[in-house]
N, C-alpha and C positions, 0 to 999 in steps of 0.2 A: 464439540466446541471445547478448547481449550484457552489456556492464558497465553500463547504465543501467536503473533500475527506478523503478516506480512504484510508490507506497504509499495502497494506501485505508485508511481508517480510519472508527469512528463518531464523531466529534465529543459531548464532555463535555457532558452537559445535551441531547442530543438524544432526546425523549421517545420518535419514530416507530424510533429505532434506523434512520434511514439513513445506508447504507453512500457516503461521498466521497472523493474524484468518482462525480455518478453511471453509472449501470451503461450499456454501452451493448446495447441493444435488440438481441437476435439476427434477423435476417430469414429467412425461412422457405425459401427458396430459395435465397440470394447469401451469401457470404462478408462479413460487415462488422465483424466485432470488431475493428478496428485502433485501437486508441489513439490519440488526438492526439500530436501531436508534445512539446507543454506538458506532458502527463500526466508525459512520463517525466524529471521533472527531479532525477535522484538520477542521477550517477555514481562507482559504487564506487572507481572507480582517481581520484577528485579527494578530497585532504582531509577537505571538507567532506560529499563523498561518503560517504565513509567511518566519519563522524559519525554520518550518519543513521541508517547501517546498523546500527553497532554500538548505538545507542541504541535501535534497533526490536526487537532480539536481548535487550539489557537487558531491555526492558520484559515480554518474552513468557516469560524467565528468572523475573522478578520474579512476573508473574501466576500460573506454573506452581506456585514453590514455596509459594504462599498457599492454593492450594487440596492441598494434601499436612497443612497444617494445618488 
């Protein structure tokens, strides 16, 4: 567990509802979920980091209390 995270999301106006970046493919035998190094470009302990996060928390706040109405 570290301070860098990655964020997927579905993209506005996306009809198929896919999930980006795409997913990486499990293999049946070997270890290979590792992320790219690109993926994880949010670090919580930088500012701008820290933007992200709290506007990803906004939004899930925002959605949650929409469906209680």
């Amino acid at each position: 567990m570290g301070t860098r995270l990655c964020f997927y999301h579905v993209p506005s106006g996306n009809e198929d509802h896919e999930i980006q970046p795409p997913v990486i493919e499990r293999h049946p035998r070997i270890v290979n979920d590792t992320a790219p190094d690109d993926r994880w470009d949010c670090d919580v302990l930088d500012e701008e980091g820290e933007r992200r996060l709290r506007a990803v928390v906004d939004e899930i706040h925002q959605a949650c209390a929409a469906l209680e109405q």
